[in-house]
Each structure stands twice: as C-alpha cells, then as structure tokens.
C-alpha positions as CSV (number, residue, x, y, z in Angstrom):
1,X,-95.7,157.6,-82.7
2,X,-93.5,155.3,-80.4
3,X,-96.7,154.7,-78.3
4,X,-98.3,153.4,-81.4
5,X,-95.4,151.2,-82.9
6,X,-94.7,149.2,-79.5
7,X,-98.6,148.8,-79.0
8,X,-98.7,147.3,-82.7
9,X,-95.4,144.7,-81.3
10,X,-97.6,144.3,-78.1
11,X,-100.6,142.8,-80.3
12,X,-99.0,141.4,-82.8
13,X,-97.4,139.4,-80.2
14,X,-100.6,138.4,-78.2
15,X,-102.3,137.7,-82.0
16,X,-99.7,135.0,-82.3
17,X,-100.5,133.3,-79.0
18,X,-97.8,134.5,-76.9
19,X,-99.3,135.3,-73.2
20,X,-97.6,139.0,-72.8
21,X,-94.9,141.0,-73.9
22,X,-92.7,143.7,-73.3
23,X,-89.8,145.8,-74.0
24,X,-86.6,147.1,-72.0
25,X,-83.5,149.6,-73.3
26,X,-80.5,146.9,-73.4
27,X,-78.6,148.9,-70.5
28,X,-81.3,147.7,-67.9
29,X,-79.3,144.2,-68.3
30,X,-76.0,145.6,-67.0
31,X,-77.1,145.0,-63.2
32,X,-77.1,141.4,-64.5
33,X,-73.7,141.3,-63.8
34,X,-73.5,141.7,-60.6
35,X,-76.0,139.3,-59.9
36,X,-73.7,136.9,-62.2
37,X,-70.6,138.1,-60.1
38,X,-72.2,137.3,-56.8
39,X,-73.4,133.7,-57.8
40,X,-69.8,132.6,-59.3
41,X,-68.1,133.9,-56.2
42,X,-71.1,131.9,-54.3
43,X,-70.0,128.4,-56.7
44,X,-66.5,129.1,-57.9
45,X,-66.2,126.2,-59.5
46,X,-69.2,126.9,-62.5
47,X,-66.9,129.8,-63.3
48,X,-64.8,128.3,-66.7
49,X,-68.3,127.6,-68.3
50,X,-70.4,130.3,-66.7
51,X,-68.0,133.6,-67.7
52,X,-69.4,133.8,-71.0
53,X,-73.2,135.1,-69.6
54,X,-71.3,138.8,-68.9
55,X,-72.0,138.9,-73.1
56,X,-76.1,139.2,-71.9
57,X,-75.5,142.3,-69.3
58,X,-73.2,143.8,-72.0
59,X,-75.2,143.5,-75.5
60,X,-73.6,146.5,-77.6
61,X,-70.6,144.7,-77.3
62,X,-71.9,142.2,-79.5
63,X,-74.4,143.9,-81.0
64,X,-73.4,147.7,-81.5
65,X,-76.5,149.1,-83.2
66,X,-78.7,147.2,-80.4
67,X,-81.2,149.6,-78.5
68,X,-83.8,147.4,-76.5
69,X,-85.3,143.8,-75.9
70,X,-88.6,142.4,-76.7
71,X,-89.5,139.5,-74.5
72,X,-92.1,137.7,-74.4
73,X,-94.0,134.8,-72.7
74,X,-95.9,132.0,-73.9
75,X,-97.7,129.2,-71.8
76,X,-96.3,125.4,-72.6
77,X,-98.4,124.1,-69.8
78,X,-101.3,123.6,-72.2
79,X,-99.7,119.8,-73.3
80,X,-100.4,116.6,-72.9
81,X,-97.4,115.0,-71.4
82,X,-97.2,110.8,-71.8
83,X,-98.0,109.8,-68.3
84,X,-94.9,107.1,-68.5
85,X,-92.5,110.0,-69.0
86,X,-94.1,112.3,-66.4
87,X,-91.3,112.4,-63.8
88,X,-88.4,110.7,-66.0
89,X,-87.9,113.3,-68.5
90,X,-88.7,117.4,-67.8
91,X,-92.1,119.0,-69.1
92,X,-90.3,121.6,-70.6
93,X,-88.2,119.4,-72.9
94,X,-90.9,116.7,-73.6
95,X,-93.0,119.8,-75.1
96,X,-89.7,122.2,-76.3
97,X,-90.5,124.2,-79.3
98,X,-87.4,125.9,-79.9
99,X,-85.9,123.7,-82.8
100,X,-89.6,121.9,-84.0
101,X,-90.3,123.3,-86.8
102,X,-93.7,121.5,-86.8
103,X,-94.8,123.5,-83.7
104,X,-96.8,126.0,-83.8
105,X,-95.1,128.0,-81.0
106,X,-91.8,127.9,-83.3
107,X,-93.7,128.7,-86.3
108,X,-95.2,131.8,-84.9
109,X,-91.4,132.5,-83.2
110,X,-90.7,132.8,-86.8
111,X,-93.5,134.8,-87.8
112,X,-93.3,137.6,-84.5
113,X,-90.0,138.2,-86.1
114,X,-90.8,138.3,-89.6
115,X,-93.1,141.0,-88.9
116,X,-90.7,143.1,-86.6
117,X,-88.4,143.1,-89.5
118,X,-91.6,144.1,-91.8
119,X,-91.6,146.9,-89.3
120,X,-88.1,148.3,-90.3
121,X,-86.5,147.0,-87.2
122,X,-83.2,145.2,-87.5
123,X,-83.5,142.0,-84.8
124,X,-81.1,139.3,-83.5
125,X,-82.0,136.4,-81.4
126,X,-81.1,132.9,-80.2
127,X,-83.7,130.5,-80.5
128,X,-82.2,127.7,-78.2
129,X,-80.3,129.9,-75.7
130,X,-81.6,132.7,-75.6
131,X,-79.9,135.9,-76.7
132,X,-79.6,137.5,-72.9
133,X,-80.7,136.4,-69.9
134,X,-84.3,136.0,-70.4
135,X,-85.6,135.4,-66.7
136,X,-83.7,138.6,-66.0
137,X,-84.8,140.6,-68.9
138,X,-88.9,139.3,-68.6
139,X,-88.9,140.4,-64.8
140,X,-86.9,144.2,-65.7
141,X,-90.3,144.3,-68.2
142,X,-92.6,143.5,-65.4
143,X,-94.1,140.1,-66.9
144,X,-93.7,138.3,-64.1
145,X,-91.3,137.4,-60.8
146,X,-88.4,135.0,-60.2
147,X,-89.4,132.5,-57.6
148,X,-87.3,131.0,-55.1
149,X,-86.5,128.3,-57.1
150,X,-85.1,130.5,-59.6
151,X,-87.9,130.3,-62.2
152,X,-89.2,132.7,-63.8
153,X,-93.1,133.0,-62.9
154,X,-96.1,134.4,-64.9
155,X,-100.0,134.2,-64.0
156,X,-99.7,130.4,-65.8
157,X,-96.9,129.8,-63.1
158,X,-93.5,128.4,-64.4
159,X,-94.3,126.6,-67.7
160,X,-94.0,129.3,-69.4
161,X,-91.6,129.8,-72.8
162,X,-89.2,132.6,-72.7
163,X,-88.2,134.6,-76.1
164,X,-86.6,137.7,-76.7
165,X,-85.2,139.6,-79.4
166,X,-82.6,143.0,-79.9
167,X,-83.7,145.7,-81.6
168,X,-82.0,148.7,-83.1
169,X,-84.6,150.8,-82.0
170,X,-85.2,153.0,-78.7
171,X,-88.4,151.5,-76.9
172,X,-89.7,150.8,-73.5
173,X,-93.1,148.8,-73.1
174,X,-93.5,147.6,-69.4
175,X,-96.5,145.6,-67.8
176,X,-96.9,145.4,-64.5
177,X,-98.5,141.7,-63.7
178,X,-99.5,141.7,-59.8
179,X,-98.2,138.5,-58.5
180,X,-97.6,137.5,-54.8
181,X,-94.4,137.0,-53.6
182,X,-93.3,133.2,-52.1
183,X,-93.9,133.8,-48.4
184,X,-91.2,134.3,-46.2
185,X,-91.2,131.3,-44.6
186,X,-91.6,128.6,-47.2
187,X,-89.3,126.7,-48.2
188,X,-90.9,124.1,-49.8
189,X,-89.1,123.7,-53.5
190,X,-85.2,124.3,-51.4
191,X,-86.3,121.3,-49.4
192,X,-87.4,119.0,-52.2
193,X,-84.3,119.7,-54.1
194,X,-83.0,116.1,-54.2
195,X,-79.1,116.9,-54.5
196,X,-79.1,120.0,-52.4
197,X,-78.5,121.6,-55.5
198,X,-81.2,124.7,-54.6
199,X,-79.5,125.4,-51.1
200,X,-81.4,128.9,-50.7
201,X,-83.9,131.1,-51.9
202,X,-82.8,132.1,-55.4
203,X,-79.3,130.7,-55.3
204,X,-79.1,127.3,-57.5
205,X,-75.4,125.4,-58.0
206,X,-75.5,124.0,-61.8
207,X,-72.9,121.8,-61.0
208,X,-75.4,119.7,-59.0
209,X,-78.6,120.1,-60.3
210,X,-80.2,117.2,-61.4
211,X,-81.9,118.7,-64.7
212,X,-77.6,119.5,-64.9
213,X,-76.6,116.5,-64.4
214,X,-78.8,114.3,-66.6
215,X,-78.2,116.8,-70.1
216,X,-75.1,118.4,-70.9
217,X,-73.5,118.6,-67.5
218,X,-73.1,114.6,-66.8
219,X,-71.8,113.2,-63.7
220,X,-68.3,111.6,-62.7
221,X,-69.4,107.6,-62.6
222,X,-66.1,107.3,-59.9
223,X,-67.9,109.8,-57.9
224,X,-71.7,108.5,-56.6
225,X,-72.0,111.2,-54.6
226,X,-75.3,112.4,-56.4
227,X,-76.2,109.1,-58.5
228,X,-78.6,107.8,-55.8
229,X,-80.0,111.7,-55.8
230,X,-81.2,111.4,-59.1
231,X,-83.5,109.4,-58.6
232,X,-85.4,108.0,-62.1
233,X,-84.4,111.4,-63.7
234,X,-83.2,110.5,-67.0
235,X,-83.2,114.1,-68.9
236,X,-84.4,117.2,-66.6
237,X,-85.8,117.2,-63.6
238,X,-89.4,119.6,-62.5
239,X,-89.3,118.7,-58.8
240,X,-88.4,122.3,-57.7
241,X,-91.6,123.5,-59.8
242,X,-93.7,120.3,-59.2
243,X,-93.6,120.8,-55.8
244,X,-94.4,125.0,-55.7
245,X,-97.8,126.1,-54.7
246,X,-97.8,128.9,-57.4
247,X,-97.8,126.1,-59.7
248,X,-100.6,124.2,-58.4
249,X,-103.4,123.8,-60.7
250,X,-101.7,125.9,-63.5
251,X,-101.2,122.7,-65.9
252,X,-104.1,122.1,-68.2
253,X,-103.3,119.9,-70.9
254,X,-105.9,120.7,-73.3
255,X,-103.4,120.8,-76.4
256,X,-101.2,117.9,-78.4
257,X,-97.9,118.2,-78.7
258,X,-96.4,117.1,-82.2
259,X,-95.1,113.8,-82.5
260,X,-94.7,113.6,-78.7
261,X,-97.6,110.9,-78.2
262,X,-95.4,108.9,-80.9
263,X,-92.3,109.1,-79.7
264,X,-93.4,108.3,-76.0
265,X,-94.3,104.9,-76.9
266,X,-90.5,104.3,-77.7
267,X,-89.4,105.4,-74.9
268,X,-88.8,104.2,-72.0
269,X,-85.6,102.8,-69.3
270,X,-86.1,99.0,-70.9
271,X,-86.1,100.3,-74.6
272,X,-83.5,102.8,-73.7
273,X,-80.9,100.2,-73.1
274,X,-82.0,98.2,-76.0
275,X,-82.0,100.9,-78.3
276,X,-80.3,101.3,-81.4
277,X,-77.4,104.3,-81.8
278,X,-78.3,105.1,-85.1
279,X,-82.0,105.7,-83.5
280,X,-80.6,107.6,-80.4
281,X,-78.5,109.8,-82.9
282,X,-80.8,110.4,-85.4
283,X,-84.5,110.6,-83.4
284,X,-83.7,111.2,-79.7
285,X,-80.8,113.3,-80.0
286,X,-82.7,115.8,-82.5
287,X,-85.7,115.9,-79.9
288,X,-83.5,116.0,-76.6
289,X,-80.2,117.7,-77.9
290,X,-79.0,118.7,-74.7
291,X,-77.4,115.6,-74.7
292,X,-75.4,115.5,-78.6
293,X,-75.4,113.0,-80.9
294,X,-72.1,112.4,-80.0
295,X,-72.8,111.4,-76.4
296,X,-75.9,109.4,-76.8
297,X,-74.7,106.6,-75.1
298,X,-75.7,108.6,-71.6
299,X,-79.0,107.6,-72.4
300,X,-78.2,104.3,-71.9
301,X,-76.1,105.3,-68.5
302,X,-78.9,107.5,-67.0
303,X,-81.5,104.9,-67.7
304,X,-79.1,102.3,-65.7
305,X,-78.9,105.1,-63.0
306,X,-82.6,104.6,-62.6
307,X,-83.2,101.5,-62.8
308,X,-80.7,100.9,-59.6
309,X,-82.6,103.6,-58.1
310,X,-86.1,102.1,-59.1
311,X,-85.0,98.7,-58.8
312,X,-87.3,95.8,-60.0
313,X,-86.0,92.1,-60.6
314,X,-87.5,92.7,-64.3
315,X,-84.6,95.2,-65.1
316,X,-82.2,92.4,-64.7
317,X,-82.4,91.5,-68.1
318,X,-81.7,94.6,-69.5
319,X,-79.0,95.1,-67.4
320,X,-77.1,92.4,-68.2
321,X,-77.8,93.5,-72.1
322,X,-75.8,96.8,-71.1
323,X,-73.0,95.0,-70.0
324,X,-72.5,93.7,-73.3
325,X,-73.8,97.2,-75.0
326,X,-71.3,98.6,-77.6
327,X,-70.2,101.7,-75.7
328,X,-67.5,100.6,-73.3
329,X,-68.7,103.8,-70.6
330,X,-72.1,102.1,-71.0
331,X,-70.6,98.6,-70.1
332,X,-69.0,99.8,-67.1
333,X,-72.0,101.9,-65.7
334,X,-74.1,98.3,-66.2
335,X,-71.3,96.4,-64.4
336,X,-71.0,99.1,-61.5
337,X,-74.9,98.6,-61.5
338,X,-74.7,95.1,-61.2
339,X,-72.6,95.5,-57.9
340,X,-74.8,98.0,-56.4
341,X,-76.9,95.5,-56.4
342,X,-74.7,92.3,-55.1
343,X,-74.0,95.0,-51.9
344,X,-77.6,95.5,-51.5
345,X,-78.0,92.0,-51.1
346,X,-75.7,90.8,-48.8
C-alpha cells in the first residue's frame, strides 16, 4: 500500500514536469543543525539573521502533525535569458517561478499540491523560501549532490528549482542519481569567487557574497571594500556556477520565459538610473523582490556601482542624472561615483 501511494506522488510529480522527486521522514533534517552550528561559529557575524534556519532541522516544532518531506527538482535551465542581462542580473531570478503565476512551473507547484491534498495528505510549504533547507533535504533523498560551491547539483547541473512540501504522513522514497564528485583538487568556482566570499569547498560567508550583496543583504557605501568586487553585478551573481565544469553544456534554452523578453528591453544600467519609482515599485520590484519596494532606489545604486566598474565616457550622462535623482542615498552613491572617477584620472 505505501509502495503504491509514494509511487503515485513519484509520477504525478514527473507528469507535471518536475525532473525527480523524493521523500525523507522530517527527523533526517536534524543533523542540519550541526552543519548550521559549524558554519555560524565559522562567520559569527551572519548569526542575528541566520538563527532562525534551526526551525528547518526541527519541523515538529512548527509543524506537530508533520511526518516527512517531498522534494523535488525541476530544470530552469531550459530558458532563454536576454543576452544584455546575462551576467548583470542571476539566471535563477531572471527565470524565478516562485511568485509568477503565469509560469507554468508555478502553476504546476500549485497543482503537485492540489493533488497531494486530493490524496488525503495534510501539506505545508513555502513557496519563496522554502519550508526547510531544501539543498539539504534533496541530497538526504538522493536527487543529487552539493558541490563545492554549495549548490545543490542534479544530472541538469545547478539550474535546477528546489520544492518541497510536509506531510502528515510516514513515507520514505529515495533515488539514488550517480553523480561524480568535484575532484579533489579543483578549485575552480573558490577561485573565481570575486569577493572571496566562497573561501573553501562548501563553506560560503553570506555576508560577502555578491548575489548577497546586490539583493537583500546591501553593502555599507562608507565601506568599498567589496564595491569594486562586484563587478557589473546588479541583482545575483552565477560566477561560482558559470565557471563549474558539471555545469558546462547543461543550459539549453529551448523554452520562453513569460514576459522576460519584454521586460529585458527596459532594462538596463542607463535606463535603470533614469527610471521611474513608481515603475521600479510596481514592475521590477514584483519580478526581483529580493530587493522591496521600499528599497528600490538600490537599483539605481548598484547600477552606479557598475557603471564605475564598467566605465565608458557614455555613462557620464547618466551619472550626472543620479546626482540629481530624488533619493538622497542615490545622490550620494552618484557623487561618490563621480570622484572615483576624478582619482582615476589624475
């Protein structure tokens, strides 16, 4: 009987397009803990905003009646990404499903756990967070590795969605995908990291990462210790996976994304600064909402961040529109700009 009821969430799930699937008992997440333990005492200061991930090694606490996890993958490196935005915003969030209704990988979210319900099972989940540690959970169910980088890896590499729902029932379905570990001696993804942020295998500092820094994490404009480091990253960053050889070949962009080819064409660093707010809050923060409608104006200071890192005398003009843009922070990041520049040239 069990056999047959997690089979029926195995193909239900791979009907719906999601690459594999599997399901651990929620007390295979308590080692999480420790891993969490060691990597706070590793960065001490992440600790005030990186406590709250005990909640995903200890679910019951939050969810008494909760049994076991289904998690499942599903490829997003089957888009076409803008070629303009390739390397200024992340893959992932150029193509992220979680909130878009009018994808077809959020509208089949919606209908896996439709049907689990149909099944009699009682299911929570968090769409944009996840609802436990999902990279933890997905490797305990034997869909795939974590890479030195810290990714999680299937057979379609690292562009790979992450989902996974509790259930109030007592299941275990575990697959057992064959994948070769990162040889010893490579070291390719620490050594591209641009702000040192990936200083060893498996051990990443959030406080400096550039995909960090550039969302919801932000950086201290009195401190430029990592502003040059950024590079033209304006949301995200993929260098870490770019530059992985498990990755190589594993994009295929054979699908549209929705609205994405429209939305590219209004955006980039010069339109950025000119943008509107109401626009920023209304379209870019929906789409991109790591950074809130409330801070929007970093849009405007990451694109300035680029453009001194990118330099080209045709950002002068836009430039010198920030330093008479609306937002006082945005001002001052255009005037620090500006002297950057003046040092640069004497």
């Amino acid at each position: 009987m069990e056999i047959n009821f997690k089979n029926k969430i195995k193909n239900k799930a791979i009907e719906l397009g999601y690459e594999s699937c599997g399901i651990i008992q929620v007390n295979e997440m308590k080692d999480y803990s420790q891993k969490l333990t060691e990597r706070i005492n590793k960065f001490p200061e992440i600790k005030p905003y990186t406590e709250e991930f005990y909640s995903f090694a200890n679910l019951e606490n939050d969810y008494p009646w909760a049994k076991s996890v289904i998690v499942c993958t599903r490829i997003y490196g089957k888009y076409k990404i803008p070629e303009h935005l390739d390397g200024l915003i992340g893959k992932y969030y150029l193509v992220d499903s979680r909130t878009n209704e009018n994808s077809k990988d959020y509208q089949d979210s919606i209908s896996f756990e439709n049907y689990l319900n149909k099944l009699g099972l009682k299911t929570a989940t968090d769409r944009k967070f996840g609802v436990t540690a999902l990279r933890w959970a997905a490797n305990k169910a034997g869909l795939g590795i974590i890479r030195k980088n810290n990714f999680f890896y299937s057979a379609s590499g690292s562009w790979v969605y992450l989902e996974a729902w509790i259930i109030d029932q007592t299941l275990t379905l575990k697959e057992n995908i064959n994948l070769k570990n990162c040889p010893p001696n490579c070291n390719l993804c620490i050594k591209a990291c641009p702000t040192n942020s990936l200083l060893e295998p498996y051990t990443m500092n959030r406080d400096t990462c550039v995909s960090c820094l550039t969302t919801w994490r932000g950086w201290d404009l009195t401190n430029e210790k990592y502003n040059h480091s950024i590079g033209k990253w304006i949301y995200g960053c993929d260098i870490c996976q770019d530059i992985c050889p498990f990755n190589k070949d594993k994009w295929s962009e054979e699908n549209s994304f929705p609205d994405l080819e429209k939305l590219s064409v209004s955006i980039s660093l010069e339109k950025i600064i000119e943008m509107d707010y109401d626009f920023l809050r209304d379209i870019i923060s929906t789409k991109f909402w790591y950074i809130s409608k409330y801070d929007v104006w970093r849009w405007k200071t990451n694109a300035l961040n680029a453009m001194l890192n990118t330099y080209n005398p045709s950002y002068d003009k836009y430039i010198d529109i920030a330093c008479h843009d609306e937002d006082i922070r945005v001002q001052k990041m255009a005037i620090w700009v500006n002297g950057q520049l003046s040092l640069r040239n004497n």
